[in-house]
Steps between C-alpha positions, in 0.01 A plus 500: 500500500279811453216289681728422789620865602188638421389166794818676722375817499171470588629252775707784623180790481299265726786429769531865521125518457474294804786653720345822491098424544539151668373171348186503308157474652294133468332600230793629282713182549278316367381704214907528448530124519274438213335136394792265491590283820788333637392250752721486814546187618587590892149402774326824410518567137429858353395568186755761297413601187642680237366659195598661151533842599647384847906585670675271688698692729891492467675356841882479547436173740546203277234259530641108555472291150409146607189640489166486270556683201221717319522495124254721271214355332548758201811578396602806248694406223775774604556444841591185710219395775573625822558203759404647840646223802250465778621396816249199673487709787480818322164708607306706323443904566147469579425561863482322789716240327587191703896418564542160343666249724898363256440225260710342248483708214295390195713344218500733141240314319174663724469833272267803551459742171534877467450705210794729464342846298830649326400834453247570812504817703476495876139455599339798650253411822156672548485401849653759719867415654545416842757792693809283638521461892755445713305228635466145353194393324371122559694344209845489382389630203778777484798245463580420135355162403858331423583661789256269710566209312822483573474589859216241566770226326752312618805521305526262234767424204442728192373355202414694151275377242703591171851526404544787723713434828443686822802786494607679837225778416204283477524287778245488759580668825449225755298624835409350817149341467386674815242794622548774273593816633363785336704839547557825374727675298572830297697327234404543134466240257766415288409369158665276281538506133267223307586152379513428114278318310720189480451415840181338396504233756635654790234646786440833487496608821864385419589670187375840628763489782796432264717827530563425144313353189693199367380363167648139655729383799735223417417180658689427857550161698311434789812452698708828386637729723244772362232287646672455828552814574136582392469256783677652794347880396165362473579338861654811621149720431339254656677544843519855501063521377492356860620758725479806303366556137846678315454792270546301194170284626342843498568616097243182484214606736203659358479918628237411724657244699838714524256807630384200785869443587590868531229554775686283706139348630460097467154435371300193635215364301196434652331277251541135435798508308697467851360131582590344135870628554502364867393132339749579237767547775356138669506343196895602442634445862322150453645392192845618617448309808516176285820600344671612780752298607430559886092390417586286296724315789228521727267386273715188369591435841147503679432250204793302477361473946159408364637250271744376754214423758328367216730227382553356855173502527502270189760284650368394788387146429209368696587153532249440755244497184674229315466173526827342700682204405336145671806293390744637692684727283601845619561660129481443127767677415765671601769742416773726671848605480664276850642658789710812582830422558697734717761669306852437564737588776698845466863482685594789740744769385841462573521742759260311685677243742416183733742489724579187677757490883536881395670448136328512171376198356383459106180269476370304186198642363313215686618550838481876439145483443422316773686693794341818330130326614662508833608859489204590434344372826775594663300761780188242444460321819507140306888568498471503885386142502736188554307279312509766209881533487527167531279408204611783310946419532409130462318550132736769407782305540374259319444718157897640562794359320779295612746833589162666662382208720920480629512838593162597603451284849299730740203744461635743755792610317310579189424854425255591255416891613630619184266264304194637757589842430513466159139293475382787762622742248323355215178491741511880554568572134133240410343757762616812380471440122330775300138458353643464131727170611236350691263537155756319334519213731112463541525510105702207510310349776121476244746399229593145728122509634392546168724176387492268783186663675216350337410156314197414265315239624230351314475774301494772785792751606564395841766695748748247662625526887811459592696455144788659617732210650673588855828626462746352716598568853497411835202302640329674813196328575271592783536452848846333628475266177783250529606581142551875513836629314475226245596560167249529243616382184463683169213289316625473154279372173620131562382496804103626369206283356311710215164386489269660202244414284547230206580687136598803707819669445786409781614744683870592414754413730844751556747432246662160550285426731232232525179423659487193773172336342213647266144353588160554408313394796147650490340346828777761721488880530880571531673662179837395647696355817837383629632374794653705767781429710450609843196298582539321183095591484372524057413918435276586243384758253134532537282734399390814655184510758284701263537227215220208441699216668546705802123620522338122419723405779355791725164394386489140536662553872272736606178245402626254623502706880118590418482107444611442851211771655282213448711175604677739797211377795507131401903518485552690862216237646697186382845635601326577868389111494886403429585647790363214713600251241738162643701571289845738545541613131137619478500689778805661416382572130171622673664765729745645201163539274291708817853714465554551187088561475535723780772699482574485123860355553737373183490120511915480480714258389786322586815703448857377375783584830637792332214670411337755657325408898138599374205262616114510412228268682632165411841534580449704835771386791411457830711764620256743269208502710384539869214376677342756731189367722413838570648862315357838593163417617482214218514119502688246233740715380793424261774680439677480159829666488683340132642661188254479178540568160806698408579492886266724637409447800169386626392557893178456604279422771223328400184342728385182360275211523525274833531181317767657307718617770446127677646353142786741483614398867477112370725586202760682751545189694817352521618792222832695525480860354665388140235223517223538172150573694334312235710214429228334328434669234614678208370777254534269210253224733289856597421636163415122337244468768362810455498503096319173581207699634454789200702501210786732467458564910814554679700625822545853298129507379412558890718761521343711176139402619548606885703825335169636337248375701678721707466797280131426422412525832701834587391635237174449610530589811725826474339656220303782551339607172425912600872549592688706197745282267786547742304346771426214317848440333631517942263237516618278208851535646409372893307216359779368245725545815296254687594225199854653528507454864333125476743393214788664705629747265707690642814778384740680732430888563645704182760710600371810335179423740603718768548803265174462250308444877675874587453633185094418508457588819626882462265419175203461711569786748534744227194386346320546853580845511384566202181325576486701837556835290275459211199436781603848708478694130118281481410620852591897352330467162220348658510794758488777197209320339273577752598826525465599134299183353643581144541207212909563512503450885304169410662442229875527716310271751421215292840486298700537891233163588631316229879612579470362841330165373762469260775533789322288691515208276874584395547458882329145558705346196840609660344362818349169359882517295698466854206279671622259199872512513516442833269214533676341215835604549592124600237341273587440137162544351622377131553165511137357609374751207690362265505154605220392749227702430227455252510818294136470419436606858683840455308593142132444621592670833629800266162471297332454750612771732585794218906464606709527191657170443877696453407544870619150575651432237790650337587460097738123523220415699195589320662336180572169672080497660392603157303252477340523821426839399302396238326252593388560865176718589441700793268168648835284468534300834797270575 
């Protein structure tokens, strides 16, 4: 005990010693810091040393335990060691000292010795004492050593080595671990009474700041309220340290660094101590950015992105590698979940009435849901059609029940506007729904896709098309189709034919309900079909265009065109020859072939009386075409005036061969208009002559070979490889409407044409005036360069150049954007992409050309081509 105040005292003669003459000189600390060491194990280590006759001084900052601990190498028989805690980032008070960058703190076992001397006397110094200044010297050698421990630490949980739990009085002050500020102040000292000698294996920086000596504390849980609110005050000096240091902080400053804050003046240090505390302030906000929760979000989410593009990167299967199947099968095996049925008819609210001869009228449930299909169209103009009321009544009546089909007689005296203003209703509420309600249906939108969406076919996730089945409703058809207004029927599960993979699980029909037939036919592509009722036609469930079924298909089609480049002379030179043949059927087959080679026209087929009035080559009518001997300065012109596919209508005027023209006047002979021109032949007779010639050669193999010769050779042509990429993608466009143009695809004029046309075209004359203002501000700065022929006039010069240029090219892509929508505001570019046109020639001219390929094509697109994509080089040629 005697050894330990006699240790107090002299720790409290050299913290006065040092308030009044400043720290000690170089040369003093380390003849005070005698021949022991304590290794610091922050970047730049210092040695401290301590000797017999040296004084550690006393500091009221408590230094943090989890911490190495120093234990003497000699100990006296009447006094404990002294255990001094040394912070890992604790410094040393040697100058120019280097601020450590935070660390973990070591564990307890890494020890450094001191000899404690019980009955020493403060050391006195030969070397002359430095006079204190109000300005800072290059260390931070004036703040207590705990002291800088603790403020170079982050806070940690308190930990003592003996018996001895930390007690409100001895618990370390937590402070931000941030630039220290050093300030003065004219507040004394205030000491506190020493420790007792049972506190053997508590720190002493510790057990001199007890207010009182305790011979032992009883032990206290971790989790006691003492310790909490040890806690929240420890927390509490922390916030407060931030803004302002209190006056409590400043009974634990050293005199000199109170003098510093009294002065009012912030000093700056000059030497490298700075740059460690800026990495030290790096090194903090980086670690905190990974625990953040806002980095951390951005940082899970820019992966989860990563690993996202990743895994469909994965899942794209290249089945244009593998080997296919020669024996005619389409899969191994297969598995999937069936078809989507539409969910069940809801009934209208009561207060919703059909009215029928002005009077209320209940309907079943199956008449109800059938005149609501008609309310709905009731301001369509289908429900201005005769032959759609007529269709629609006759069906409806059929699906009523005995008391309905008595009362209900005539379509006029039904009233359904309370039904259409209910649906309309419903309509505007769909429209106006809030962002949260539309989440919630697209979340139970994936949930069905995710189900019924996809299929695993030979081992490979594979999306499916169409796998939601057609609710019912009333058929519309295109053009004036004979059965418009029909009924179509609610498919059920009897009516369906699963077909799936053998050993594969069957799809689950709806309760009490059963599947028509299960198969496992692995030579057809379809997943499931049923027979429909208007046209009584089988639909399917097939897979989507980006699967491997789909794209083999592509492939093979599109090979089989390139095939043809080769046969294509000896095949137009033979049908020329059948045009003088004896005989009437050859002839006739030979004039359809220079047609359908010519002008890439559908082959047709004969169609059923209440089907649709569309024709292709081989079922043209005479009253389709007219001969013209001479049209607009041309000779041998036909006119074709018919309805094609899905009754569009094809008109053109087209010049063509002599010998032609004199066959086609031959076949007219003796005709009517409703007459067949080629009553000879048929497209089953065309395409088995013509698969004679190649294999796999049809009708419809003309039509995809003439489609991208066509593009080849515009491509060609139009291309002009110095225009920009907007240039080049105009040029794209007009030669893929040349194949639309030959293959007749045609759309009618949106209606929001006429407005997006306006909206551009105010577009474009805004732009120009920019363009036209930006050069009059060149002309000026160019003007004050040659005047004053300074680097900022140049400078202003060059950046207003590249403005204008970049105006300039903003301007040509709104112009090249209207050039585009109005030549192809009648043109329905899509479908010869899609369908027609070998995608191979698209990818090498992208390669080839420097045009990004999401130029042409957009993302469905690019995933149904992906193997053209791949495999094609910028020397492809069709």
């Amino acid at each position: 005990m005697n050894g330990e105040s006699t240790l107090l005292a002299n720790n409290d003669h050299e913290l006065k010693r040092k308030a009044e003459n400043g720290r000690p000189a170089n040369g003093e600390d380390s003849r005070l810091m005698g021949d022991k060491q304590i290794k610091s194990p922050g970047p730049e280590r210092k040695k401290l040393k301590v000797g017999s006759n040296d004084v550690i001084a006393k500091s009221s900052v408590k230094s943090p335990l989890n911490s190495p601990k120093v234990s003497p190498t000699k100990s006296s028989s009447s006094h404990p060691p002294v255990k001094l805690i040394i912070k890992k980032e604790a410094v040393s008070p040697l100058k120019n000292h280097a601020v450590a960058k935070p660390h973990k703190p070591l564990s307890p076992t890494k020890k450094a010795t001191v000899k404690p001397e019980p009955k020493s006397s403060p050391v006195k110094s030969d070397t002359p004492k430095p006079k204190a200044s109000s300005q800072e010297s290059d260390d931070d050698d004036d703040i207590p050593l705990a002291r800088r421990v603790q403020q170079k630490t982050p806070k940690a949980k308190v930990k003592t080595e003996g018996k001895n739990p930390i007690t409100p009085s001895n618990k370390p002050t937590a402070v931000k671990n941030s630039a220290i500020k050093k300030e003065k102040s004219d507040k004394p000292v205030v000491k506190k009474p020493a420790v007792s000698d049972d506190s053997d294996d508590e720190p002493l920086s510790n057990r001199i700041a007890k207010p009182k000596p305790t011979s032992k504390t009883p032990d206290k849980k971790p989790g006691s309220s003492s310790e909490k609110k040890k806690k929240k005050d420890a927390q509490e000096r922390k916030r407060k340290s931030i803004n302002k240091e209190s006056d409590s902080e400043d009974e634990y400053k050293p005199l000199a660094k109170l003098a510093k804050k009294s002065s009012g003046k912030t000093v700056k240090s000059e030497t490298k101590d700075e740059k460690p505390k800026k990495k030290i302030k790096s090194e903090k906000d980086k670690k905190g950015k990974g625990k953040g929760p806002k980095s951390s979000e951005k940082t899970d989410g820019t992966g989860k992105k990563k690993k996202k593009k990743e895994e469909e990167e994965k899942e794209v299967w290249k089945w244009w590698e593998e080997k296919q199947h020669e024996d005619g099968r389409k899969w191994t095996t297969l598995e999937h979940h069936g078809p989507y049925l539409p969910p069940d008819y809801e009934p209208l609210p009561d207060n919703v009435k059909f009215y029928y001869d002005g009077k209320p009228f209940k309907l079943s449930m199956a008449s109800e849901e059938i005149a609501g299909f008609y309310a709905k169209m009731l301001q369509h103009d289908y429900t201005g059609k005769e032959i759609f009321n007529e269709n629609f009544f006759h069906d409806w009546r059929k699906e009523m029940t005995e008391e309905e089909r008595k009362t209900i007689k005539d379509l006029k005296k039904c009233d359904f506007k309370e039904m259409f203003s209910y649906y309309d209703q419903k309509n505007e509420e769909r429209k106006n729904m809030t962002k949260e309600e539309k989440q919630v249906i697209k979340k139970n939108n994936e949930v069905i896709l995710n189900e019924y969406g996809y299929c695993v076919m030979d081992g490979h996730k594979q999306r499916v098309g169409n796998f939601k089945i057609e609710p019912p409703g009333l058929f519309r058809g295109r053009g004036d189709h004979p059965k418009q207004g029909k009924l179509k029927k609610r498919v059920m599960p009897e009516d369906i034919i699963i077909n799936i993979g053998k050993g594969a699980k069957v799809p689950v029909p709806p309760d009490g309900r059963k599947w028509k037939k299960v198969i496992h036919d692995d030579k057809v592509t379809w997943l499931a079909c049923w027979i429909e009722n208007i046209q009584g036609s089988y639909k399917y469930v097939m897979l989507n265009p980006t699967s491997r079924l789909k794209g083999e298909k592509d492939w093979k089609k599109y090979e089989t065109a390139r095939k043809l480049k080769d046969l294509v002379e000896k095949i137009r030179e033979n049908y020329r020859r059948d045009w003088k043949s004896k005989e009437m059927r050859i002839r006739q087959r030979g004039v359809a072939l220079y047609f359908i080679d010519k002008l890439a026209l559908r082959a047709g087929h004969e169609k059923d009386d209440d089907t649709a009035d569309t024709v292709g080559c081989c079922s043209l009518r005479v009253e389709h075409i007219k001969l013209h001997d001479e049209w607009e300065d041309k000779e041998c012109v036909v006119e074709f005036d018919f309805l094609g596919k899905d009754s569009v209508r094809y008109w053109n005027f087209v010049p063509i061969d002599k010998k032609a023209f004199k066959n086609l006047k031959l076949f007219m002979e003796g005709k009517q208009e409703g007459d067949d021109l080629f009553d000879r032949l048929t497209t089953t007779s065309l395409n088995k002559y013509l698969s004679e010639l190649m294999e796999g050669l049809s009708a419809k193999v003309f039509r995809t070979f003439n489609a991208s010769m066509t593009l080849q050779d515009q491509l060609d042509k139009l291309t002009n490889p110095e225009d920009n990429v907007n240039a080049k993608v105009l040029q794209y466009n007009r030669a893929n409407r040349a194949v639309a143009i030959l293959c007749n695809h045609q759309r009618t004029v949106p209606k929001t044409f006429e407005k997006s046309m306006s909206n551009l075209q105010v577009k474009i004359a805004d732009k120009k005036k920019a363009v036209k203002d930006a050069k009059k501000e060149l002309k000026e700065l160019k003007h004050k360069l040659k005047e004053s022929k300074t680097d900022s006039a140049a400078k202003a010069v060059e950046k207003k150049k590249a403005q204008v240029q970049r105006l300039e090219e903003q301007l040509f892509k709104l112009e090249v954007t209207a050039t585009d929508k109005e030549e192809n505001k009648e043109i329905a570019l899509g479908t010869s992409k899609l369908n027609y046109l070998d995608p191979r020639i698209t990818v090498a001219w992208c390669k080839k050309f420097e045009v990004p390929i999401e130029k042409a094509y957009n993302k469905t697109q690019r995933e149904k081509f992906a193997w053209a994509i791949d495999m094609a080089t910028e020397d492809y040629v069709f």
